[in-house]
MDTraj code that builds the backbone (N, CA, C; nanometers):
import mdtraj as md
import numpy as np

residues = "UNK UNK UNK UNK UNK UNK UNK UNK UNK UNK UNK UNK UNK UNK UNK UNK UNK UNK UNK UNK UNK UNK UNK UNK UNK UNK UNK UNK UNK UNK UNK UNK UNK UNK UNK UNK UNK UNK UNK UNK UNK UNK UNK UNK UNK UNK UNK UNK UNK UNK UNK UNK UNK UNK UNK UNK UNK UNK UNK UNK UNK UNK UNK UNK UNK UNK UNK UNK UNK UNK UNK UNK UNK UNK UNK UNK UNK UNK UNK UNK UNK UNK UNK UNK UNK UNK UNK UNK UNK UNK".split()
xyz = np.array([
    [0.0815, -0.1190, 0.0000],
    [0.0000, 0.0000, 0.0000],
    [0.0855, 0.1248, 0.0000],
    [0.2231, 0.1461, 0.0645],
    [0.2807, 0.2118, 0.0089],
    [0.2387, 0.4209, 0.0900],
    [0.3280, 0.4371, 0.0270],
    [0.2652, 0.6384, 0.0340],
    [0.1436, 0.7013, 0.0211],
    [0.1096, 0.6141, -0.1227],
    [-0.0694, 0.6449, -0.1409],
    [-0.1384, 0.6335, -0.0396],
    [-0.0930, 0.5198, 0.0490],
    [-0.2424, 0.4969, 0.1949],
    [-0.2142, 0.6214, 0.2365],
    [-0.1526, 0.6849, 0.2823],
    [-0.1236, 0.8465, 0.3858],
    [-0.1593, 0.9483, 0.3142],
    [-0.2213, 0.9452, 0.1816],
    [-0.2819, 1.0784, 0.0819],
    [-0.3813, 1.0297, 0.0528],
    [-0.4712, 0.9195, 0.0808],
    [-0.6064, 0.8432, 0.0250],
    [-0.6794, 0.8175, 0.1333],
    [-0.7805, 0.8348, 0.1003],
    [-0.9140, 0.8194, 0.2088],
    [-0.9735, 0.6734, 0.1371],
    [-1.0181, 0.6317, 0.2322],
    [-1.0851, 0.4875, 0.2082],
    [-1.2598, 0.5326, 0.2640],
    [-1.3359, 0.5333, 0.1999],
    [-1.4800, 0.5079, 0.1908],
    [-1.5330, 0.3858, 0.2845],
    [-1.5167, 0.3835, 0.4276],
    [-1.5288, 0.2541, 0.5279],
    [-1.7404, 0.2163, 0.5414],
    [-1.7812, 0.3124, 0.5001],
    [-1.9328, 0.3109, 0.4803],
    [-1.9984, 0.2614, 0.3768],
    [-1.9221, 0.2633, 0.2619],
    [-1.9313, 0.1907, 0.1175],
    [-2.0116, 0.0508, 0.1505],
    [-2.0911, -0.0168, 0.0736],
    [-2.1682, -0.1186, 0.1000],
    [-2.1125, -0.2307, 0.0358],
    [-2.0812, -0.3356, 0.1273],
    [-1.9925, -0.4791, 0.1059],
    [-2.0905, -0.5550, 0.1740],
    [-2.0279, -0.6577, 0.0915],
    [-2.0550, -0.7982, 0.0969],
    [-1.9540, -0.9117, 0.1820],
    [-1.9475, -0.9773, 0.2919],
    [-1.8734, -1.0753, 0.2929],
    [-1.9146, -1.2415, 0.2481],
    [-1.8094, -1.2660, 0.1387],
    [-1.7979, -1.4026, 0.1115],
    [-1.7309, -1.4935, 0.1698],
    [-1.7969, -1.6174, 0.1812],
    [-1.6928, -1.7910, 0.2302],
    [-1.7142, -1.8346, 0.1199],
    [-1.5975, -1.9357, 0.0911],
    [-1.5804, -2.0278, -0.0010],
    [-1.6005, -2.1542, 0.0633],
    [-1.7064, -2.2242, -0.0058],
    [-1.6895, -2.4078, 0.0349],
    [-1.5528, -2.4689, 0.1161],
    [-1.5282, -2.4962, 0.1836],
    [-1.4291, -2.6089, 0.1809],
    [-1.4236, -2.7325, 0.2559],
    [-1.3022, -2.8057, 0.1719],
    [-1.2921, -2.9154, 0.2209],
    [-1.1465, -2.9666, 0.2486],
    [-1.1408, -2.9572, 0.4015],
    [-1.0280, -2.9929, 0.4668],
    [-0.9533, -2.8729, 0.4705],
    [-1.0328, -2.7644, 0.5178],
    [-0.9891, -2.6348, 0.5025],
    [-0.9143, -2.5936, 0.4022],
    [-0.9379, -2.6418, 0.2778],
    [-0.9584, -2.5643, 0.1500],
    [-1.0446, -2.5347, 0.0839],
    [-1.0449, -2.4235, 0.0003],
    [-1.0920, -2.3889, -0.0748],
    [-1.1590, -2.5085, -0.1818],
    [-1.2710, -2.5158, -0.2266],
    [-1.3422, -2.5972, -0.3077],
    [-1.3674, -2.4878, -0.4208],
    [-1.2199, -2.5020, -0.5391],
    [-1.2421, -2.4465, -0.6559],
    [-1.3590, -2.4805, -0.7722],
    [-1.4438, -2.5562, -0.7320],
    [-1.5794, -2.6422, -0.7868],
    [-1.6942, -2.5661, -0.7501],
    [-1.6510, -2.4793, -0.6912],
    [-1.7984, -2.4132, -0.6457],
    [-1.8103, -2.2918, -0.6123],
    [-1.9033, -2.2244, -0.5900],
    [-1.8695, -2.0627, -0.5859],
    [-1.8845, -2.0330, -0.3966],
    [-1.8378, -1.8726, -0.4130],
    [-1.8829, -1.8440, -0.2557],
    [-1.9865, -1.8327, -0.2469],
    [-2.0474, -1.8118, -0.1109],
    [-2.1673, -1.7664, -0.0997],
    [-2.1805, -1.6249, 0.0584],
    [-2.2488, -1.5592, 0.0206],
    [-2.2700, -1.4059, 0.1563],
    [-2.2933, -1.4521, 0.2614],
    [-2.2057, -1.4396, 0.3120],
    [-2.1884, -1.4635, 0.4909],
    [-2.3007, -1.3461, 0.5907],
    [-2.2622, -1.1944, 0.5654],
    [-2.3198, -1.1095, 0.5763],
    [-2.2857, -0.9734, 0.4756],
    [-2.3777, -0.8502, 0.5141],
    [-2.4283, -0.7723, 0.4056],
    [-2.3642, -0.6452, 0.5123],
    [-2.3345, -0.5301, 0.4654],
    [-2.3332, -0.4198, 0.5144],
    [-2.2404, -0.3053, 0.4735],
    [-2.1688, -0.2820, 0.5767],
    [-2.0509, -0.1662, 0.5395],
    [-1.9224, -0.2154, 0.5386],
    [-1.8691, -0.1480, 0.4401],
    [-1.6860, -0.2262, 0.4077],
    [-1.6499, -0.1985, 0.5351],
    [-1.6493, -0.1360, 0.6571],
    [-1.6382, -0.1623, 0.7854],
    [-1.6771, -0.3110, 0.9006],
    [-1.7782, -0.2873, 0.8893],
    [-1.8705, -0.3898, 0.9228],
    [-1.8222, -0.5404, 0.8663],
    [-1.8090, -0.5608, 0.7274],
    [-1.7607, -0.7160, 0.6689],
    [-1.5700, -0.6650, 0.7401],
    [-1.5523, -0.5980, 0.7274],
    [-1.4172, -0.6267, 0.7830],
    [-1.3429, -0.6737, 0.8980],
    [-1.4654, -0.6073, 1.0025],
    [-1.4743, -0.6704, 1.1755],
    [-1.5311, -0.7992, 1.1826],
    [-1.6369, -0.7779, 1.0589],
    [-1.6847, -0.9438, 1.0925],
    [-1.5421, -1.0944, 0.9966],
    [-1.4747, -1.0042, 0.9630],
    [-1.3409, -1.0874, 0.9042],
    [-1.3022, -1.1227, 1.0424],
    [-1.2503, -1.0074, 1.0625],
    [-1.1256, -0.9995, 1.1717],
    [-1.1670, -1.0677, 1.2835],
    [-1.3043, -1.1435, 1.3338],
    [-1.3660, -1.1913, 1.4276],
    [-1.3738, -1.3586, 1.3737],
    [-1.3309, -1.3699, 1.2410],
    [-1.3276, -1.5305, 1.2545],
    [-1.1732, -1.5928, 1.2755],
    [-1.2382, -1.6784, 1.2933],
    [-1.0207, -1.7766, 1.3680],
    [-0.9453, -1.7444, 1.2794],
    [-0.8146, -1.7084, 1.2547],
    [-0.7224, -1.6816, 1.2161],
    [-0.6724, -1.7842, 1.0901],
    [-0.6961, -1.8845, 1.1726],
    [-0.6631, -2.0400, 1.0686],
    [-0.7790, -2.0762, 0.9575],
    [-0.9257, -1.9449, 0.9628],
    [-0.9936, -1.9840, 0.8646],
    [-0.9862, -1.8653, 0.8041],
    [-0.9664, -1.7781, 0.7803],
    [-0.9388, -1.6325, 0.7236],
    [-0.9189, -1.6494, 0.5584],
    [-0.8544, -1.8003, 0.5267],
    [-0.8218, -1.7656, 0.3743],
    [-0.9553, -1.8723, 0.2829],
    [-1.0414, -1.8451, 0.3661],
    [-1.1497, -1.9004, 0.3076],
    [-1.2514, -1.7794, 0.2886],
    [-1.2862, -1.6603, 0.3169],
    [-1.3126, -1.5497, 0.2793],
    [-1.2676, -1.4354, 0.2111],
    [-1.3574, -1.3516, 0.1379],
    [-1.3170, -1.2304, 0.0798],
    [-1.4296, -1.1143, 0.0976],
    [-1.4008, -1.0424, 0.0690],
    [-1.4814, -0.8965, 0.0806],
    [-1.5386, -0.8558, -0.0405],
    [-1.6614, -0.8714, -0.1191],
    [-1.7225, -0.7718, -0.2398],
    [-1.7718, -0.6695, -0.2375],
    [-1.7162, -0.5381, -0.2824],
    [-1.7620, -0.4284, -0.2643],
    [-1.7403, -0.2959, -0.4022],
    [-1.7396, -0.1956, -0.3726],
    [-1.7136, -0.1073, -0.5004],
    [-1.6044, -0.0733, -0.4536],
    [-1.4986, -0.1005, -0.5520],
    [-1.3381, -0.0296, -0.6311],
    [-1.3218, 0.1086, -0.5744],
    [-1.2425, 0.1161, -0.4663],
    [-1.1648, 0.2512, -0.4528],
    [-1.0505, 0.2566, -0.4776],
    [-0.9758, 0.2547, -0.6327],
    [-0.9036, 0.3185, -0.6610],
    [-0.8136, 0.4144, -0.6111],
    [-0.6824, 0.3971, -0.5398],
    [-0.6220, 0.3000, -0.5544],
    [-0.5547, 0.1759, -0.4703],
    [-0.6327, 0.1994, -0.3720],
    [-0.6771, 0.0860, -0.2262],
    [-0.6990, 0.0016, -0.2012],
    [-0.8758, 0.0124, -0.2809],
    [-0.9725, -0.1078, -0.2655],
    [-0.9689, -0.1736, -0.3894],
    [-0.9832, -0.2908, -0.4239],
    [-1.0309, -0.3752, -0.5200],
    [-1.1585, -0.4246, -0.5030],
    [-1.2607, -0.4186, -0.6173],
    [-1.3692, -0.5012, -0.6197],
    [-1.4288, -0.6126, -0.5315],
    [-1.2740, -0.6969, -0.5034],
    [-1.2900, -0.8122, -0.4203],
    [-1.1748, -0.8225, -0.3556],
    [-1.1850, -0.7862, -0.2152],
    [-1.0747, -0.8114, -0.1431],
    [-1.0555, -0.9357, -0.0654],
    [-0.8888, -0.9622, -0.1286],
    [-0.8369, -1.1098, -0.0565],
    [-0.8280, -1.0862, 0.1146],
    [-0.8013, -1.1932, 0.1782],
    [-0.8044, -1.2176, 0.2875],
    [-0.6456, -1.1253, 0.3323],
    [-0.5680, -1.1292, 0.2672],
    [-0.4455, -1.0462, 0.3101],
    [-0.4527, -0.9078, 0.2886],
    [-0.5362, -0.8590, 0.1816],
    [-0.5813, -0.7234, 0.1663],
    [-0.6539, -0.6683, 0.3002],
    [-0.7980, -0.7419, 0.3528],
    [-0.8740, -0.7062, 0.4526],
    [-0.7809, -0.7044, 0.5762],
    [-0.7218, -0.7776, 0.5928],
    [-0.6171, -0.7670, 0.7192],
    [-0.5536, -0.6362, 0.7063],
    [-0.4623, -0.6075, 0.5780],
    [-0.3811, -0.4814, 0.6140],
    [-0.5007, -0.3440, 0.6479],
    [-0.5940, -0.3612, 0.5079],
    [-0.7085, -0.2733, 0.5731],
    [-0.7512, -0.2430, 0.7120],
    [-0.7948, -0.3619, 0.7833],
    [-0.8054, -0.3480, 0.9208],
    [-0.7256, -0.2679, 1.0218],
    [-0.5984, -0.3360, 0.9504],
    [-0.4523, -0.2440, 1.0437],
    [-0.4581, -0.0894, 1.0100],
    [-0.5165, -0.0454, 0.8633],
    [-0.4292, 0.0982, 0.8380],
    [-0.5631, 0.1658, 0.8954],
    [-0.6953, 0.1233, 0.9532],
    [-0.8376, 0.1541, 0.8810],
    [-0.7802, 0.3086, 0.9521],
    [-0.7668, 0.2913, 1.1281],
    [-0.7525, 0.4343, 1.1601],
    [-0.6792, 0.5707, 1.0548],
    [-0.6287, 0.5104, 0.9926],
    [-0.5321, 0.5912, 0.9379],
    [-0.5601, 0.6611, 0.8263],
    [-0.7115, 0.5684, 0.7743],
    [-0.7353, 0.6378, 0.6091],
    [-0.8610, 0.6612, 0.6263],
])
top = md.Topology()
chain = top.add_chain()
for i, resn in enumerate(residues, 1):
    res = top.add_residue(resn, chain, resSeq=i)
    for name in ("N", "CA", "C"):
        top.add_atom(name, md.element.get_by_symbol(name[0]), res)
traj = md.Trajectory(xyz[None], top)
C-alpha cells in the first residue's frame, strides 16, 4: 500500500458484501462458488473478518465497489487484514 495509503481516504461506509468459499479440509473448493456470509458496510464485513479464527481467514473475501487506488472489487483475505490495520489511518 505504500505512500498512497497516507494521501487516500478509504470510503469505510461503502456497502460490502462478505464471502466464504466451500471447503474441504480447510480448502478452498475451486468447484464451487462463494456464498454471503453477511451484508453491510466495508467496515462492518471487515470486523466481521477480523472476528473469525485466524486459521480460517483464507477461506473469505470482501465484495464491494473499487476505490481506486486501495480497494479492489474483491478483497483477498491479506488485503482485509492490512485494511483493518491501516483503517484508523485512512
Amino acid at each position: 500500500m505504500g505512500a498512497s495509503a497516507t494521501n487516500s481516504k478509504v470510503d469505510f461506509g461503502a456497502h460490502a458484501v462478505l464471502h466464504k468459499w466451500p471447503s474441504l479440509a480447510k480448502q478452498r473448493r475451486p468447484d464451487r462458488e462463494s456464498y454471503q456470509v453477511s451484508e453491510g458496510t466495508l467496515d462492518a464485513c471487515i470486523s466481521a473478518f477480523m472476528e473469525k479464527p485466524p486459521s480460517t481467514r483464507h477461506l473469505y473475501e470482501i465484495h464491494t465497489t473499487a476505490q481506486p487506488p486501495l480497494v479492489t472489487g474483491i478483497l483477498s483475505p491479506e488485503h482485509i487484514a492490512e485494511l483493518a490495520r491501516l483503517r484508523e489511518f485512512l
